[in-house]
Each structure stands twice: as structure tokens, then as C-alpha cells.
C-alpha positions as CSV (number, residue, x, y, z in Angstrom):
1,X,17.7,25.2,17.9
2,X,18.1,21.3,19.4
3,X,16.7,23.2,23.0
4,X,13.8,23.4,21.5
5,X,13.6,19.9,19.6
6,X,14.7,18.8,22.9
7,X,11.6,20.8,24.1
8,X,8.4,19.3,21.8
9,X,6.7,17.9,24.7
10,X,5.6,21.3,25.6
11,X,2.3,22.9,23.0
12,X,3.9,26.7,23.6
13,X,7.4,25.1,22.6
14,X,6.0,23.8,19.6
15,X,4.1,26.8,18.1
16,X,6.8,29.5,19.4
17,X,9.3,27.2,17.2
18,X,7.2,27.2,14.2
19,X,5.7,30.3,14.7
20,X,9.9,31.9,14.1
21,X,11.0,29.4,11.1
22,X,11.6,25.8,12.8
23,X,10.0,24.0,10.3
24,X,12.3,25.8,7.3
25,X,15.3,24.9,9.7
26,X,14.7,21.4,10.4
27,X,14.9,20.9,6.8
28,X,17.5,22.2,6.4
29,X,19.7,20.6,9.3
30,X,18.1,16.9,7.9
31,X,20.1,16.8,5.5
32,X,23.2,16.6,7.6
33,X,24.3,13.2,8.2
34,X,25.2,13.3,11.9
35,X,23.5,13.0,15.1
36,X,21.8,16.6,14.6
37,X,20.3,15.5,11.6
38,X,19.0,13.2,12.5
39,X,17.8,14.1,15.7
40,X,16.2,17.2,12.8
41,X,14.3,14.3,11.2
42,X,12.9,12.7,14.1
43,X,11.5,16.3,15.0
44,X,10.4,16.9,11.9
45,X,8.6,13.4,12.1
46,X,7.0,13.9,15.5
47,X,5.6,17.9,14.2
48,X,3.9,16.0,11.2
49,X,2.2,13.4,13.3
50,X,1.1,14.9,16.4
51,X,-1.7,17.3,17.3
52,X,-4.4,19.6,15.6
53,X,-1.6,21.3,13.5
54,X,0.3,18.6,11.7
55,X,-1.4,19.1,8.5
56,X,-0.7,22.8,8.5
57,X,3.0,21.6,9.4
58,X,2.9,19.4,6.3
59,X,2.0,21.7,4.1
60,X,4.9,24.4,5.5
61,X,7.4,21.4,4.8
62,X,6.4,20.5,1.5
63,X,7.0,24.6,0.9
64,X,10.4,24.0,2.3
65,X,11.3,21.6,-0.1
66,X,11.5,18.3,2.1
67,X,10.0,15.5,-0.5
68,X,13.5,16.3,-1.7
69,X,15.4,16.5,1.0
70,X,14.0,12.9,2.1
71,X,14.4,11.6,-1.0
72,X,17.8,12.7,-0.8
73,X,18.5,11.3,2.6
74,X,16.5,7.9,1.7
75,X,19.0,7.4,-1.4
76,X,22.0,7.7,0.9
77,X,24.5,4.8,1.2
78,X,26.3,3.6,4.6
79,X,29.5,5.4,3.6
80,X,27.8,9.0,3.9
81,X,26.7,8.5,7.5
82,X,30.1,6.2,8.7
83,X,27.6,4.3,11.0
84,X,24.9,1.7,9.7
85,X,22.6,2.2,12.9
86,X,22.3,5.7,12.4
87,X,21.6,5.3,8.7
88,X,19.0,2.5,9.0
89,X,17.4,5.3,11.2
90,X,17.9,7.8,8.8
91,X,16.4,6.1,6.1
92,X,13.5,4.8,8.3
93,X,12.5,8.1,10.0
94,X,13.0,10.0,6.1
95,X,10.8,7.5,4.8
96,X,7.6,7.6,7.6
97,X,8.1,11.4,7.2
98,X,7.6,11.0,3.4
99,X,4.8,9.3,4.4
100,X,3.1,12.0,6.2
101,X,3.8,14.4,3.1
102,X,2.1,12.0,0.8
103,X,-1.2,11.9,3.0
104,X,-1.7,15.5,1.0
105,X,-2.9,15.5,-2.3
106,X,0.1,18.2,-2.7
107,X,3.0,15.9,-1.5
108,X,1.6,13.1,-4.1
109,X,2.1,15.3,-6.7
110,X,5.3,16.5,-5.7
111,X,6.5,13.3,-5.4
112,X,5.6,11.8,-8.1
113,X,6.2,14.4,-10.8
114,X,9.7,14.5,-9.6
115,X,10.1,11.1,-10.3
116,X,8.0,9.6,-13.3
117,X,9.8,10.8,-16.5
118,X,7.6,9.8,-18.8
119,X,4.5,11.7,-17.3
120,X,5.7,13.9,-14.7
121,X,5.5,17.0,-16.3
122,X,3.2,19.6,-18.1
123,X,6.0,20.7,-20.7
124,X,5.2,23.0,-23.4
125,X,7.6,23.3,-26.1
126,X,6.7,26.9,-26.7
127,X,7.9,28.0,-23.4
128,X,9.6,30.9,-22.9
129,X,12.1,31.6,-20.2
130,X,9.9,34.0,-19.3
131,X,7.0,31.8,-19.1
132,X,9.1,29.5,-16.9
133,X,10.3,32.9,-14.2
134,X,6.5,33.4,-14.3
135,X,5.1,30.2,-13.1
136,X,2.9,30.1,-10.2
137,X,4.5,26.4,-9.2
138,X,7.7,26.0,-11.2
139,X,7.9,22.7,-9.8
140,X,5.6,21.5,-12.8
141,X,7.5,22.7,-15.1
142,X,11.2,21.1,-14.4
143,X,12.2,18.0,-16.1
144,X,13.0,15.2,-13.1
145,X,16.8,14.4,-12.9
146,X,16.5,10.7,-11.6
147,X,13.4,8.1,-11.9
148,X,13.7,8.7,-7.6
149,X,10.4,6.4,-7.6
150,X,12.6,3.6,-9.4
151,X,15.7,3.8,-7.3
152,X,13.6,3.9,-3.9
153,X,11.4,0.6,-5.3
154,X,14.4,-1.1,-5.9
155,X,15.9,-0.8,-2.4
156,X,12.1,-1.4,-1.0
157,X,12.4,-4.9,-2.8
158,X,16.6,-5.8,-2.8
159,X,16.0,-8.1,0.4
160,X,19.7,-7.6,1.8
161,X,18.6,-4.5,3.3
162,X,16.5,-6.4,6.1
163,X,18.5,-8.1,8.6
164,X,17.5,-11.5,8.9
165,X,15.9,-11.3,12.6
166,X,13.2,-9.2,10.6
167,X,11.1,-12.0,10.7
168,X,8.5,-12.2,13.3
169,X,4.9,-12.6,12.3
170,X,3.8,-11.5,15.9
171,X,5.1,-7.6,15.4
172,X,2.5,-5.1,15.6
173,X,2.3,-1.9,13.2
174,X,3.9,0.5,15.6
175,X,6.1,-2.5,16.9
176,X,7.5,-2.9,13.2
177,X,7.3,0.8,12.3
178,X,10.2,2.0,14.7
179,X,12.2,-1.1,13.8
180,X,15.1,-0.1,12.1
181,X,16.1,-4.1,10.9
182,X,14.0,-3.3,7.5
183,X,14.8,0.1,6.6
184,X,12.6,0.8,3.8
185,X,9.7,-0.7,4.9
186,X,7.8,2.8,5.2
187,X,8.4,3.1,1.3
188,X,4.9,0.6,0.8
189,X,2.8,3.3,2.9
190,X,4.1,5.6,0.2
191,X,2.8,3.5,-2.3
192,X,-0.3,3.2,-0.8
193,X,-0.4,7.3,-0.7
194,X,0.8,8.0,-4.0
195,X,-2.0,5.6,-5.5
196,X,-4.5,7.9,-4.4
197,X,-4.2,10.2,-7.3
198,X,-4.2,8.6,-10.9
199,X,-0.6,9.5,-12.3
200,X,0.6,7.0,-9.4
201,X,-2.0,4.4,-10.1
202,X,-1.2,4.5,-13.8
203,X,2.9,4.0,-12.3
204,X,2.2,0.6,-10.4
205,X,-0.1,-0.5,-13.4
206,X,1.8,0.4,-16.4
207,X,3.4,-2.9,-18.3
208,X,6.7,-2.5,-18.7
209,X,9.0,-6.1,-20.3
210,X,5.6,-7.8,-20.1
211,X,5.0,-7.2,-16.3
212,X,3.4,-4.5,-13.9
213,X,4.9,-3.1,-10.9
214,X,2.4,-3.9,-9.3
215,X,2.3,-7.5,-9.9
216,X,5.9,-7.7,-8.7
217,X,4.4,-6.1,-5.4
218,X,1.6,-8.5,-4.7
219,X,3.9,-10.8,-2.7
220,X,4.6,-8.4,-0.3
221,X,1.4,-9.3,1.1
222,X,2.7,-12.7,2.7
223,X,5.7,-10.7,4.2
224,X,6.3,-10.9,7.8
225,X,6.5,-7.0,8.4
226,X,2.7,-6.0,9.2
227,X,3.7,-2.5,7.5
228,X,4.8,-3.8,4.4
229,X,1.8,-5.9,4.0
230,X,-0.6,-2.8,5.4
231,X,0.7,-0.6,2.7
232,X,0.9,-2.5,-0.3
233,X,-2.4,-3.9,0.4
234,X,-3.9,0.2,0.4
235,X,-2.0,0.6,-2.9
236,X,-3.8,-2.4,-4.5
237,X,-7.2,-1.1,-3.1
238,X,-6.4,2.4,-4.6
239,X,-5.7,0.4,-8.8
240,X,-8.8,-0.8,-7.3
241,X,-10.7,2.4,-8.4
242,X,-9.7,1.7,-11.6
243,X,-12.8,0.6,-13.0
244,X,-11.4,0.0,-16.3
245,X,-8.6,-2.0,-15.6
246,X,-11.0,-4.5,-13.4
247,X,-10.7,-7.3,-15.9
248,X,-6.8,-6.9,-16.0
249,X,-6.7,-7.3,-12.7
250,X,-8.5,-10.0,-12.2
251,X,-8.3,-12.5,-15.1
252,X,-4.5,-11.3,-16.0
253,X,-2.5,-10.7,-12.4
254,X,-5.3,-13.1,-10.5
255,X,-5.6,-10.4,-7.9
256,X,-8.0,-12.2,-6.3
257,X,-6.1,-15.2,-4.7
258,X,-3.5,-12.4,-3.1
259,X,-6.6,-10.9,-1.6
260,X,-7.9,-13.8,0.2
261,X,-4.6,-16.0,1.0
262,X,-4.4,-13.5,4.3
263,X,-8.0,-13.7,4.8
264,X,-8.0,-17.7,4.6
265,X,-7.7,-19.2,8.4
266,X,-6.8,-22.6,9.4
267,X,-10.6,-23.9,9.1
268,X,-10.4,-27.2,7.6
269,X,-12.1,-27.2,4.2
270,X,-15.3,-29.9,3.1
271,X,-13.8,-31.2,-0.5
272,X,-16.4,-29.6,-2.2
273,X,-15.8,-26.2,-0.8
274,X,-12.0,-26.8,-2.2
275,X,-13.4,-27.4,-5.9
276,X,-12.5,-24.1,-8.1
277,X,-11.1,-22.3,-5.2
278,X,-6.8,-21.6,-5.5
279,X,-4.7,-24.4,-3.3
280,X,-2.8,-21.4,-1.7
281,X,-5.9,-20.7,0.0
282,X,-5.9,-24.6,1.8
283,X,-2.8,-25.9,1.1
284,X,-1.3,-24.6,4.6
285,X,-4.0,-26.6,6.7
286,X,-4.2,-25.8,10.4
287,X,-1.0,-24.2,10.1
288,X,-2.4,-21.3,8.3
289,X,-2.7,-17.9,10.1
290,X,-5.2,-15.5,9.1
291,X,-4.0,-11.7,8.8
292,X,-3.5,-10.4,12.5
293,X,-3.8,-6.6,11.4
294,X,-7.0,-5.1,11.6
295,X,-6.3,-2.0,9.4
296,X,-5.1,-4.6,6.4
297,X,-7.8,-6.8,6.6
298,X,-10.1,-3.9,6.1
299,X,-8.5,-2.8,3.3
300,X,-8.4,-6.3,1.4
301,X,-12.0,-6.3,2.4
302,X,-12.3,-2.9,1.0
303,X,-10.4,-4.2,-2.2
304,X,-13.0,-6.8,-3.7
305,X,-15.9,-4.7,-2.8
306,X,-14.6,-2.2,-5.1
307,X,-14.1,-5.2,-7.9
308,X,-17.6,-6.4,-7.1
309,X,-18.9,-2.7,-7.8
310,X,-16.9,-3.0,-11.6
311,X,-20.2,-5.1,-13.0
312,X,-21.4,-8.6,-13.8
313,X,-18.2,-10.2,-15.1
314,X,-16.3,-8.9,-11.8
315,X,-18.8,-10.3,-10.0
316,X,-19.5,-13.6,-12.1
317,X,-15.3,-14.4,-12.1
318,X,-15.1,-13.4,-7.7
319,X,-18.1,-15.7,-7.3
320,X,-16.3,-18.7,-9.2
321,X,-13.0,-17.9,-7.0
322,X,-15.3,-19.0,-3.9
323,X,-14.7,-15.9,-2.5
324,X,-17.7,-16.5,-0.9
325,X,-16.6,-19.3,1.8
326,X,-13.1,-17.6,2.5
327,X,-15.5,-14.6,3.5
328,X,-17.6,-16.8,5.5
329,X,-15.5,-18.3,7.8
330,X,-13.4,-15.3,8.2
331,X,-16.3,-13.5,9.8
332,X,-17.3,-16.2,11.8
333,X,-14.0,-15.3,13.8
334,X,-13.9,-11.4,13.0
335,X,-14.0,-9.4,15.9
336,X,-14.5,-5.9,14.9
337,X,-17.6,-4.7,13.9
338,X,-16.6,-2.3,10.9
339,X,-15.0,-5.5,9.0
340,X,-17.8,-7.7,9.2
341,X,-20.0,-5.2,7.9
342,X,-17.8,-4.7,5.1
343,X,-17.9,-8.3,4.6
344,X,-21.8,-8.7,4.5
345,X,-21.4,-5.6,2.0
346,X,-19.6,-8.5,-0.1
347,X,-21.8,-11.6,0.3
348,X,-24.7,-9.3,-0.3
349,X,-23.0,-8.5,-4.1
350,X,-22.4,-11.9,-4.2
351,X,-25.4,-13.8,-3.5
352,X,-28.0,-11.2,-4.4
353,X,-29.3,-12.1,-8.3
354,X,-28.0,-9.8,-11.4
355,X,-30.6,-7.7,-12.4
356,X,-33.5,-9.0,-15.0
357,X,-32.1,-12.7,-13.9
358,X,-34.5,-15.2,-11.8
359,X,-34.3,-15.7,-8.5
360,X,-31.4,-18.1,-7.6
361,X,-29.4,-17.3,-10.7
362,X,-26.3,-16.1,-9.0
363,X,-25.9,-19.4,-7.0
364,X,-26.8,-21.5,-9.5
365,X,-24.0,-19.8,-11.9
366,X,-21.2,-21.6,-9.3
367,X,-22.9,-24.6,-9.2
368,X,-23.7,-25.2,-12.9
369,X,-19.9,-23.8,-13.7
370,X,-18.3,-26.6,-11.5
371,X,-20.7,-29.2,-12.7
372,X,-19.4,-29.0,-16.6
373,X,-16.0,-28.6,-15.0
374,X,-15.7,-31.5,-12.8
375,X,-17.7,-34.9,-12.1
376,X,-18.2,-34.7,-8.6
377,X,-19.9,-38.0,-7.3
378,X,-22.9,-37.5,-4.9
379,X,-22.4,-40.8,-2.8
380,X,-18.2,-40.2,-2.7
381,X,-16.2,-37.6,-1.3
382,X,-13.1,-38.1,-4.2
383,X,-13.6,-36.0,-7.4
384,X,-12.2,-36.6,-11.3
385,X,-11.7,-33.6,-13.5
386,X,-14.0,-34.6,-16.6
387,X,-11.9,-35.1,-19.9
């Protein structure tokens, strides 16, 4: 079997392996915890990433029951492997390959509703055994042992699993994602897939102890590892969606400043400009860097135009945020084309008038808010909050 791991390079390799039961294999040698299985996992991750086919190979994986087997290998301590290296890799590579199965709609699911107690399952009590023999995906029907979800956000967030040289703002995606110094990082890509469908949008947002998951997330997008920050920032464009939950988001977690603190840059501010906007977003000075990751800007981007979309108050509370110059002088230095469009999409919802109001309305709104708020002096560049 390893000749023709050994062998993926080659297309007829590849589909003569599949084609006779490799995939069904793989998972099952990934779950031993020496070289071969992991040298099974790193196969298995390269056939669900490469070429025309690796959706189809998804789908025969999630069939061969890998979301558990990952899981399985993700929650695996030191002492089962004997060697830290090779389980930092384990645990990476299981977790990017959960990632691939999670693209599908399928390995969402199958994920999550082995792994959410509360709302994981269709249960009737009136089953029968019977019932249960005959069901077309008996996977929806079987109580979850563990809260796996729990357990892997947990490790995602206990900071003694990176090693300390983790640390260098400069990585690129790929450069961080075959980094084996912060192990779990892939888990945030995860979160950004399973948010696609509502039962894991409902899991970041539900309140649990007074708090969201979700809001203990939203500092992972000032972390230095471009894949924690590129994922978490999908999953917060996904609760996004949520149109209903727009005012939670933004006048109860302040969603908002997260958003922009990576957009802000290290323009120096006019005082004016500083006046109702967060001191995260100035504070740092010319010492400030601006996210380097184009796929993450997009998506924070991508995240307040869907809160602009939500209606007036959305609009009224991101206009007040001065959302507006943060998105100004970041496209004065964006280079790609897609974002800046993005961003005039933005300004246009924020500067155009609300419907049946008079021309002018929308600016004047900021201007008349911050001129019951504060006294700012005309002839003076200091300003006094009014009493």
C-alpha cells in the first residue's frame, strides 16, 4: 500500500489506488500512531486537495468514517504517539484534512451532529429498533458520546500548545499552515466551515455563563498565525448572515472594532477623524500594521457589508463607528482590485441617503451625533466631552 502513497505524483497511480479501495484503507491505517499513519494522513491530505477529483475523494472519505477517525487522532495526547514532533504533525495534518471534509455541506453535518449534544440529533422517542436498522443515515439518529466540538475548542485556545517561536507576523498562509509549532491552528478553518450551515452558527452564538463562543474567539483576530486569523475571521462573516442577530452583534459583542483594528494602518489620524471612532483603531500610531493577508481582508470586508445589508440601525450604528475613514485609507493603499471594490460596495451603503430621507441625511446623522456628544472648538484642535 505505502508504494503507492509513495507513488501520488503519478494521475494513473492515483485513480488505480482509489479505483481498488485506497481511500477506505488510508483511513483505516490513520489511525495508527506510527510513521505509517501518518505517512496515511498526509496521503489522505494531499487526495483531498489536489486535482479535478478531490471532491469526489471527500465525499468517499466521509463514507469511510474519517470525521471520526480525525477527531480521534486530533484528541490524541503526546503519550499515544511516544514522540511530540510526530504528534504535532499528526494533529496538524488531521486537522487541515478535517478541513477539506467540512468544505461539504455533508462533513458539516457530520461533524457537528456528532458533537453538539443539545442539538445534534433528530431523536424520536417513538423509535423503534427497527426504525433505527432501517435508517437511510443512521448517523442522525445516534446520540454523540463526547461534546468533540468542545474538547477540540479548548485545545484551539489553551496557548501551551504553540511553542513560543510561533510568533512571526511575516508568515504566509501556506508558510504557517505546514508549521507544526501551533498544532491546532487548522481547527479555526473548521470554524469557519462549520458556520456555513446554521446548527454551527447557532454553536459560536449561543450564550452560555453570560458569554458567546464566539466572543471568546474575536481575539484571535490580532494573533500572529495568518491561519488563525483567516479562519476565525470566515466564521464571523458566516454569524454574519444572521440577519437577526445583527443588533447583538453589534451593540452587545462591538463586532465592529474587531473588524477594523486589522484594517486600520499606521496613517496618522486628523483629531476630528479620532472623535467617536474606538482608540484600538489609533492607539498603535505608526507602529500599526494593517492585515498582510489578502484572503482575510476580503472577508472582514465581506463581514460589514453583510451588517450594512441588516437595515437602517446597522447602518446608522457602522456609520457612527467611522467605519467610513478606516475604509478610506485602507483603499488608498489596497492593491487588489476585488477588495477595493468590496470596499466602495461599503462607502456606497454608507454615504448613500436612507430611503424617503433628504439628500445629505446620512452624513449629517455623524455630524449632528458627535456635535450633542462633544464640544469640538472650530478655531482649536483640543476637544472637551460636554457634561
Amino acid at each position: 500500500m505505502m508504494k503507492y502513497v509513495s507513488s501520488f505524483s503519478y494521475r494513473d497511480s492515483i485513480e488505480a489506488f482509489v479505483s481498488h479501495g485506497g481511500i477506505a484503507s488510508l483511513c483505516k491505517l490513520s489511525s495508527r500512531s506510527e510513521d505509517s499513519g501518518t505517512n496515511a494522513l498526509i496521503a489522505l491530505l494531499s487526495l483531498s486537495s489536489l486535482g479535478t477529483m478531490s471532491n469526489q475523494r471527500v465525499e468517499e472519505m466521509i463514507e469511510a468514517g474519517s470525521v471520526s477517525r480525525m477527531v480521534e487522532v486530533a484528541l490524541s495526547s503526546i503519550e499515544d504517539c511516544g514522540n511530540e514532533e510526530r504528534w504535532r504533525k499528526r494533529i496538524n495534518v488531521s486537522l487541515a484534512l478535517l478541513t477539506n471534509m467540512t468544505r461539504t455541506e455533508r462533513g458539516s453535518i457530520d461533524l457537528c451532529g456528532r458533537s453538539m449534544p443539545d442539538e445534534a440529533i433528530r431523536w424520536e422517542p417513538s423509535s423503534t429498533k427497527n426504525d433505527i436498522e432501517s435508517s437511510e443515515d443512521r448517523r442522525d439518529i445516534l446520540l454523540p458520546e463526547k461534546p468533540t466540538m468542545a474538547i477540540l475548542l479548548s485545545r484551539f485556545l489553551t496557548s501551551s500548545f504553540i511553542r513560543d517561536g510561533n510568533n512571526n507576523l511575516h508568515q504566509t498562509f501556506y508558510e504557517a499552515s505546514e508549521c507544526i509549532d501551533d498544532p491546532y491552528q487548522h481547527f479555526a478553518t473548521i470554524l469557519m466551515n462549520v458556520t456555513q450551515v446554521e446548527r454551527g452558527r447557532r454553536y459560536l452564538m449561543r450564550i452560555s455563563d453570560g458569554k458567546s463562543i464566539l466572543e471568546t474567539l474575536l481575539l484571535q483576530l490580532r494573533s500572529t498565525n495568518p491561519v488563525r486569523r483567516q479562519g476565525i475571521t470566515g466564521a464571523i462573516k458566516n454569524c454574519c448572515f444572521e440577519k437577526d442577530s445583527a443588533w447583538w452583534l453589534l451593540n452587545q459583542l462591538h463586532i465592529l472594532k474587531h473588524l477594523l483594528y486589522p484594517l486600520a494602518g499606521p496613517e496618522e489620524l486628523e483629531l476630528d477623524e479620532k472623535i467617536g471612532m474606538d482608540p484600538d483603531l489609533w492607539l498603535e500610531g505608526p507602529d500599526k500594521r494593517r492585515e498582510p493577508d489578502h484572503l482575510t481582508r476580503l472577508l472582514l470586508i465581506e463581514a460589514i457589508l453583510l451588517l450594512c445589508a441588516t437595515g437602517k440601525q446597522s447602518r446608522q450604528s457602522i456609520r457612527v463607528a467611522r467605519t467610513y475613514i478606516i475604509l478610506k485609507l485602507a483603499d488608498m493603499v489596497e492593491e487588489s482590485e476585488d477588495i477595493s471594490e468590496k470596499i466602495n460596495e461599503v462607502v456606497q451603503f454608507l454615504r448613500r441617503d436612507e430611503e424617503g430621507e433628504e439628500e445629505g441625511s446620512s452624513d449629517r446623522f455623524v455630524q449632528e451625533k458627535y456635535r450633542v456628544e462633544y464640544d469640538i472648538s472650530t478655531s482649536s484642535d483640543n476637544y472637551d466631552l460636554v457634561d
